[in-house]
C-alpha positions as CSV (number, residue, x, y, z in Angstrom):
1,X,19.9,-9.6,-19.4
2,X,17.3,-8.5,-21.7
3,X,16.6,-9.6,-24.9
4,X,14.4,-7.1,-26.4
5,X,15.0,-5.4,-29.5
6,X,15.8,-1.0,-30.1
7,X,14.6,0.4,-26.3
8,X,12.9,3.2,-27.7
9,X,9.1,2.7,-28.0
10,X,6.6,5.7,-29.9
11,X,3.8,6.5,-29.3
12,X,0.8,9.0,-30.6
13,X,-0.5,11.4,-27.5
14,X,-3.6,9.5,-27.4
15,X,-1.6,6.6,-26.5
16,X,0.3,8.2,-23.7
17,X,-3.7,8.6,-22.5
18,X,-3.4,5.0,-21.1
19,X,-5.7,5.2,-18.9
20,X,-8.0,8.7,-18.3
21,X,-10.4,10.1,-16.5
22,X,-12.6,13.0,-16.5
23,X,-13.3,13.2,-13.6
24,X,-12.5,16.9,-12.8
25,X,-9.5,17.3,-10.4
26,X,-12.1,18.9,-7.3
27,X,-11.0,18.0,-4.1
28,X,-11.8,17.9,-0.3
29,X,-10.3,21.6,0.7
30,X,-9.6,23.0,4.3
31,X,-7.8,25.8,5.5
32,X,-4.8,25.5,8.1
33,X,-3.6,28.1,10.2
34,X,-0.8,27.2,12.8
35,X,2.1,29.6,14.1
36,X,3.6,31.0,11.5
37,X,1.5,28.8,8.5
38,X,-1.7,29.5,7.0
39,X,-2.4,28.1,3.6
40,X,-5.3,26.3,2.6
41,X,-5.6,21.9,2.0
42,X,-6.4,20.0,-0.8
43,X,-6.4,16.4,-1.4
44,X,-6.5,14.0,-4.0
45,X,-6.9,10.5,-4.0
46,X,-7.9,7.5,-6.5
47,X,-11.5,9.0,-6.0
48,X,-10.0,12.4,-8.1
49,X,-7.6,10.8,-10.5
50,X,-4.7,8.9,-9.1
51,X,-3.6,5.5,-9.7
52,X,-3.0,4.6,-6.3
53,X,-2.9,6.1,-3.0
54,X,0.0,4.6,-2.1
55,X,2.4,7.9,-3.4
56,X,6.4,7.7,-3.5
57,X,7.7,10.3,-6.0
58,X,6.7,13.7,-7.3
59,X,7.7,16.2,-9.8
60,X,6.4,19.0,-11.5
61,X,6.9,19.8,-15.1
62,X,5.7,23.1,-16.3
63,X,2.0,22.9,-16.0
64,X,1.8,19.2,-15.3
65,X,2.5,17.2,-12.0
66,X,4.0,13.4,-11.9
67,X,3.7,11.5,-8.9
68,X,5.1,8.3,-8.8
69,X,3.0,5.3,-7.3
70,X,3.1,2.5,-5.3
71,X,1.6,-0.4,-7.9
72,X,-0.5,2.1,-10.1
73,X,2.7,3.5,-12.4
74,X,2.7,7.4,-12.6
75,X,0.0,9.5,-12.8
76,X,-0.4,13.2,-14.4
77,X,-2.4,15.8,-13.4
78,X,-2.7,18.8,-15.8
79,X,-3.0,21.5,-13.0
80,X,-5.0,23.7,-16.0
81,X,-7.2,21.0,-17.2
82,X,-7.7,19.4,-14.3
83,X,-7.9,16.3,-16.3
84,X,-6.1,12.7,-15.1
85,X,-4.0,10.8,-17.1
86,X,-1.4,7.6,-16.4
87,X,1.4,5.8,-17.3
88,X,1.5,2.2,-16.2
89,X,3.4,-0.9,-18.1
90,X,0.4,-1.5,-20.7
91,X,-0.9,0.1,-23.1
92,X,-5.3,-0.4,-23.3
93,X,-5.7,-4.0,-23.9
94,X,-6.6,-2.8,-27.6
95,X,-2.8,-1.9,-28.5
96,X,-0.9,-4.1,-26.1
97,X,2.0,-6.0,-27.8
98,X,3.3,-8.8,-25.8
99,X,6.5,-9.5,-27.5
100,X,7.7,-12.5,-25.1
101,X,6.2,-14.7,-22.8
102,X,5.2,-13.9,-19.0
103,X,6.4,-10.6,-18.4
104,X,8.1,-9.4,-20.7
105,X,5.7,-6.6,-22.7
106,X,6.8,-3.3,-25.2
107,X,5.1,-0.6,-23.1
108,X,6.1,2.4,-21.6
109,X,7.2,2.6,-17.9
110,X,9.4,0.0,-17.4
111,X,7.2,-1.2,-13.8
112,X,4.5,0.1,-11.9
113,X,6.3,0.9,-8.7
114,X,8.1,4.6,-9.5
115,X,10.3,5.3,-7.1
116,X,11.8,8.6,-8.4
117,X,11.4,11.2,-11.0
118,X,13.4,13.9,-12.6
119,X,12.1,16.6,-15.0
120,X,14.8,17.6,-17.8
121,X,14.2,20.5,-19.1
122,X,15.6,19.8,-22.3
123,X,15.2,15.9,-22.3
124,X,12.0,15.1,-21.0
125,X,10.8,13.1,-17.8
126,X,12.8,10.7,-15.9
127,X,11.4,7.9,-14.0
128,X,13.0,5.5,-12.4
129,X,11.2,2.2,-11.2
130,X,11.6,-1.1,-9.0
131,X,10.4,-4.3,-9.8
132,X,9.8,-6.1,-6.7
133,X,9.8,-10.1,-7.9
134,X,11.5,-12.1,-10.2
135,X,12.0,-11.3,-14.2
136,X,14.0,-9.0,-16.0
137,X,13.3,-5.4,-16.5
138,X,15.4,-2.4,-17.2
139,X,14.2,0.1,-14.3
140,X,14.8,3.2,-16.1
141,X,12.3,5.0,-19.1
142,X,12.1,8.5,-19.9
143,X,9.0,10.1,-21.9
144,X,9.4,13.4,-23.9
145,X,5.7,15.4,-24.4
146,X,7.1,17.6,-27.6
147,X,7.1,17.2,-31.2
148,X,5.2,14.0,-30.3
149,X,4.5,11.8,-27.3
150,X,6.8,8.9,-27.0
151,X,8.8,6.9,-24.2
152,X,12.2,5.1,-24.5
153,X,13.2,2.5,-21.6
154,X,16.9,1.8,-20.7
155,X,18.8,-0.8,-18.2
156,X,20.6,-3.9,-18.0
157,X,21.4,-4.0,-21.5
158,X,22.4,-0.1,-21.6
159,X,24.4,-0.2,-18.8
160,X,23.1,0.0,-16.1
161,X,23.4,-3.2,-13.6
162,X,20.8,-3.2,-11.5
163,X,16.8,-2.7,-12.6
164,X,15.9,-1.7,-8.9
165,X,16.3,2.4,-9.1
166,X,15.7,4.2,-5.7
167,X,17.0,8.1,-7.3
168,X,17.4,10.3,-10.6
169,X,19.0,13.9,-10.7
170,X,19.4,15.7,-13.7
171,X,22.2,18.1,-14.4
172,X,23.3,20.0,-17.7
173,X,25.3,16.9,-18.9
174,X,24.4,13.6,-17.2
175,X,21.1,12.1,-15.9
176,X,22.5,10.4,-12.4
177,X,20.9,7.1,-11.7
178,X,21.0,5.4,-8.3
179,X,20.0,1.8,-7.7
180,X,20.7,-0.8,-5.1
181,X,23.9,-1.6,-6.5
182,X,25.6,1.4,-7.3
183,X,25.5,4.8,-9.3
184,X,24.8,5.2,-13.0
185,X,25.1,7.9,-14.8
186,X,24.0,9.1,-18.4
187,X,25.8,10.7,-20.9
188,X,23.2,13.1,-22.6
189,X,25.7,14.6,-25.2
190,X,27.1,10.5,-26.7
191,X,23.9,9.3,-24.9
192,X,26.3,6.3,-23.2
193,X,25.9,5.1,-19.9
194,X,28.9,5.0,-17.2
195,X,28.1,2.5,-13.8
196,X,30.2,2.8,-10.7
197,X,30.2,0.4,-7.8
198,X,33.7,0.8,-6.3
199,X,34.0,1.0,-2.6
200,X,37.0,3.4,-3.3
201,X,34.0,5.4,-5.0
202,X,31.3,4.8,-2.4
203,X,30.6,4.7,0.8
204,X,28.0,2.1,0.3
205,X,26.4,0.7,-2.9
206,X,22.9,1.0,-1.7
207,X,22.2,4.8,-3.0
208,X,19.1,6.3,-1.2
209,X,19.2,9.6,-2.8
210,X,21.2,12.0,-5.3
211,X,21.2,15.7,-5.4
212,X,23.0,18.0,-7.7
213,X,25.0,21.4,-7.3
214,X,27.3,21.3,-10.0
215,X,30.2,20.6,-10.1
216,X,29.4,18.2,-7.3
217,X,26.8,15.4,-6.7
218,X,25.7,14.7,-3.5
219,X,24.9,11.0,-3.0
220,X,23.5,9.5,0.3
221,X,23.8,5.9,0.9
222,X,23.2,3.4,2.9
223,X,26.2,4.2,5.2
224,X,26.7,7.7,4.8
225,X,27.4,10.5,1.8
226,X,29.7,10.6,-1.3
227,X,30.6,13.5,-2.8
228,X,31.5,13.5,-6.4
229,X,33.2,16.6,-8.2
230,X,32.8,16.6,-11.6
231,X,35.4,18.8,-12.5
232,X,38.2,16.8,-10.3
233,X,36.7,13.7,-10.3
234,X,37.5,13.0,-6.5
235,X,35.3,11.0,-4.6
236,X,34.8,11.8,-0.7
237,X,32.8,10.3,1.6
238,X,31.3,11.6,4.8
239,X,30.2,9.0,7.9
240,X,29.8,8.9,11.5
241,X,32.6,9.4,12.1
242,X,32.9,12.6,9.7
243,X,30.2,14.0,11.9
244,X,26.9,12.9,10.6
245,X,24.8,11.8,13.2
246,X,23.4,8.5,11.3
247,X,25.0,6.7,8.9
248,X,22.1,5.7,6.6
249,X,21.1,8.8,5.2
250,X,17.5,8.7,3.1
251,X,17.7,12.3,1.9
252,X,19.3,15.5,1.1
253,X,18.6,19.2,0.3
254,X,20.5,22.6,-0.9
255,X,19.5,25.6,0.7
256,X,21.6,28.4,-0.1
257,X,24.8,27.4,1.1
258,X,24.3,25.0,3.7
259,X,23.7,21.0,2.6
260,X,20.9,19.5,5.0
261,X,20.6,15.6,5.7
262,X,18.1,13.4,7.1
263,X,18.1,9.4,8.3
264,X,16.0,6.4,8.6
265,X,16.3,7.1,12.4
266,X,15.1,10.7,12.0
267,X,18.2,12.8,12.4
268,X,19.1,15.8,10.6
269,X,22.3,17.3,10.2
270,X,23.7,20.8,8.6
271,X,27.0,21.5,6.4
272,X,27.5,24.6,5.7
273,X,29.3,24.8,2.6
274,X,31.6,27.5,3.1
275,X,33.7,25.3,5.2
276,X,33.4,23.7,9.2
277,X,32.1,20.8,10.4
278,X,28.5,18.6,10.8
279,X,26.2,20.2,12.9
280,X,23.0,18.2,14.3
281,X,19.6,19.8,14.2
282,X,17.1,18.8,17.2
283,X,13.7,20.4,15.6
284,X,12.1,19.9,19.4
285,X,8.8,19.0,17.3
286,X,7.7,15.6,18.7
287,X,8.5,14.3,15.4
288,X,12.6,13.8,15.4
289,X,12.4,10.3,15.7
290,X,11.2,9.8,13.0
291,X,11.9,8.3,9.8
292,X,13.0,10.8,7.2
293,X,12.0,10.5,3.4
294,X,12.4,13.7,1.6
295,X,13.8,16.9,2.3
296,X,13.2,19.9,0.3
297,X,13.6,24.1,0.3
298,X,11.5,26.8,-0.5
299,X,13.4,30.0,-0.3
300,X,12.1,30.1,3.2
301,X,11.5,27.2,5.2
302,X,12.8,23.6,5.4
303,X,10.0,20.7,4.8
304,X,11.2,17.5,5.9
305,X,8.7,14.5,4.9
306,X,9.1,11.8,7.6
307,X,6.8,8.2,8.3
308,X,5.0,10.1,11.1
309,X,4.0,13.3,9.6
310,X,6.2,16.5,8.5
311,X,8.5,19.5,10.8
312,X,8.6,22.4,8.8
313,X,11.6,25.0,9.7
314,X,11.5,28.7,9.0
315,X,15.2,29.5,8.6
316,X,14.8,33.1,9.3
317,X,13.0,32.5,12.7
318,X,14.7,29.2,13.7
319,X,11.3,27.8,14.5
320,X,9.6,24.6,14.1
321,X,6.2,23.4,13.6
322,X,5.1,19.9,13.0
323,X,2.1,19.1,10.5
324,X,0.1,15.9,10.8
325,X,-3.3,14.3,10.1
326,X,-4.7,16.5,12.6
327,X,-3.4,19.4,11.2
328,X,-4.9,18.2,7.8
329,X,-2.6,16.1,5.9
330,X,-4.1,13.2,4.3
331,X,-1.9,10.8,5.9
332,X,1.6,10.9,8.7
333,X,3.5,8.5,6.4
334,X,4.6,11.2,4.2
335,X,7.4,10.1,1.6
336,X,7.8,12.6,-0.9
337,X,7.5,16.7,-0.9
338,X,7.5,18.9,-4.1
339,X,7.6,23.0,-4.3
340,X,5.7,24.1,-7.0
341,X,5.5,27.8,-6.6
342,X,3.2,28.9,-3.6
343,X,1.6,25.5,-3.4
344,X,3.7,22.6,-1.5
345,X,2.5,18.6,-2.3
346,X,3.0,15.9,-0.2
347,X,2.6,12.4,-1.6
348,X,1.4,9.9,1.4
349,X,0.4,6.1,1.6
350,X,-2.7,7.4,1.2
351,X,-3.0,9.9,-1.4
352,X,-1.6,13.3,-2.1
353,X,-2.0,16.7,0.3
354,X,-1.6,20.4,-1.5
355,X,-0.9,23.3,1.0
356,X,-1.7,26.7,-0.9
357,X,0.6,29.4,1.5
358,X,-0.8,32.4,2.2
């Protein structure tokens, strides 16, 4: 467990500037036009700004945009700016303070692989982080921009028992934490922490995702989905044999009323939540096999991220359409998709792709 001393670190804005470039945010454009899209490409790799190509996590924050990396922490892009910045575990080699041997440093992110991030709109950024080797870190930090820049870190010691975080969602009261080894979940109004790794509470301790739509949270695990109602504080749990067509479900999505799924073996299923049962989605795209990563709604179509490129589902027409390299993403191993207004990012293992919709 860690030893370290109050996990709350601050920091001036100059320091959040950890490492910055001015390179202007210009990137390779290109316009798309298939079926029923037309929009036009940009992309951005660690020749515009980012920390690494590798992308896992994005979220957008007012007039900034996070994505989460594969080894280079997070990086920021001020979409008026245009300016860089990141957010790795050092701060420049002028103001780092090593307070323990090995790997043990007061920084701000608590590793550079980030995994997930939430935006609290009242509470700052949420990033959650895995540490793939041996030592002890917490997993979890949060930075808030406003009065001043400054980053506090939380984990093992706080509560929550295991440092390797694979989800965040943020609701009005809690930030919900998932990690290999259970759910966590953070009080923001006596700013406790509250774990739960019950089998009577989960259907598997590995959590994959978390989505919110109070009162219930909807987490998919390794073997299936728990729902948790905050009001009632019933757990259920939904499998195989509920209905869901794979049991290892990587991520989930709310649009309007219906609650869609998606798999490591690249199945998606429907629950409508009015009431009846699972219903199984074929897109017919060439891309169903796939492995699923991130699923995600824009008012009118359904973006599903999968290792192999992305289907895209207008709900009013029923139709699908797959988009992949040839079609002008960056990369097919797509793992995380963000709405931003008109604009829809995709963060690959090879950089990030913007689609402005016409």
């Amino acid at each position: 467990m860690s030893s370290r001393g109050p996990n709350v670190i601050l920091v001036s804005l100059a320091t959040l500037l950890i490492l910055s470039w001015d390179i202007p945010s210009e990137a390779q454009s290109s316009s798309l036009k298939k079926g029923w899209l037309e929009g036009t490409w940009q992309h951005y790799t660690t020749e515009n700004g980012l920390s690494s190509n590798n992308v896992l996590s994005i979220a957008v924050e007012g007039d900034y945009i996070w994505f989460g990396t594969y080894g280079g922490g997070a990086s920021c892009l001020n979409k008026k700016t245009g300016k860089w910045t990141s957010s790795t575990t050092k701060w420049e080699p002028a103001l780092s303070a090593k307070t323990k041997s090995g790997l043990y440093w007061e920084n701000t992110l608590e590793d550079n692989h980030v995994t997930a991030i939430a935006v609290d709109p009242d509470d700052g950024v949420w990033f959650g982080t895995t540490f793939y080797g041996y030592g002890d870190v917490l997993g979890v930090s949060r930075f808030v921009r406003k009065p001043s820049a400054r980053w506090a870190v939380f984990g093992l010691s706080k509560g929550i028992l295991c440092s390797d975080i694979t989800a965040v969602a943020i609701d009005p009261d809690f930030v919900w934490v998932g990690t290999q080894k259970g759910l966590a979940r953070y009080s923001k109004e006596d700013r406790t922490w509250a774990f739960f790794n019950s089998p009577q509470q989960l259907s598997d301790l590995y959590i994959n995702t978390i989505v919110v739509d109070t009162p219930n949270v909807w987490i998919g695990t390794g073997s299936g989905i728990t729902v948790f109602n905050k009001d009632t504080k019933a757990w259920t749990s939904f499998t195989i044999k509920d209905g869901l067509p794979e049991d290892s479900v990587q991520a989930i999505a709310l649009a309007d009323r219906n609650i869609w799924v998606g798999g490591t073996y690249g199945r998606i299923a429907v629950l409508n939540k009015d009431g009846g049962a699972w219903r199984t989605v074929t897109t017919g795209d060439g891309l169903d096999d796939k492995w699923i990563k991130s699923i995600t709604y824009d008012g009118r179509n359904i973006w599903v991220a999968r290792d192999g490129g992305v289907s895209c589902h207008n709900i009013a027409t029923g139709s699908w359409l797959p988009l992949t390299a040839e079609d002008g993403l960056v990369d097919n191993h797509v793992n995380a998709i963000v709405i931003d207004g008109a604009a829809i990012w995709f963060g690959t293992s090879a950089g990030v792709s913007r689609l402005a919709l016409k």
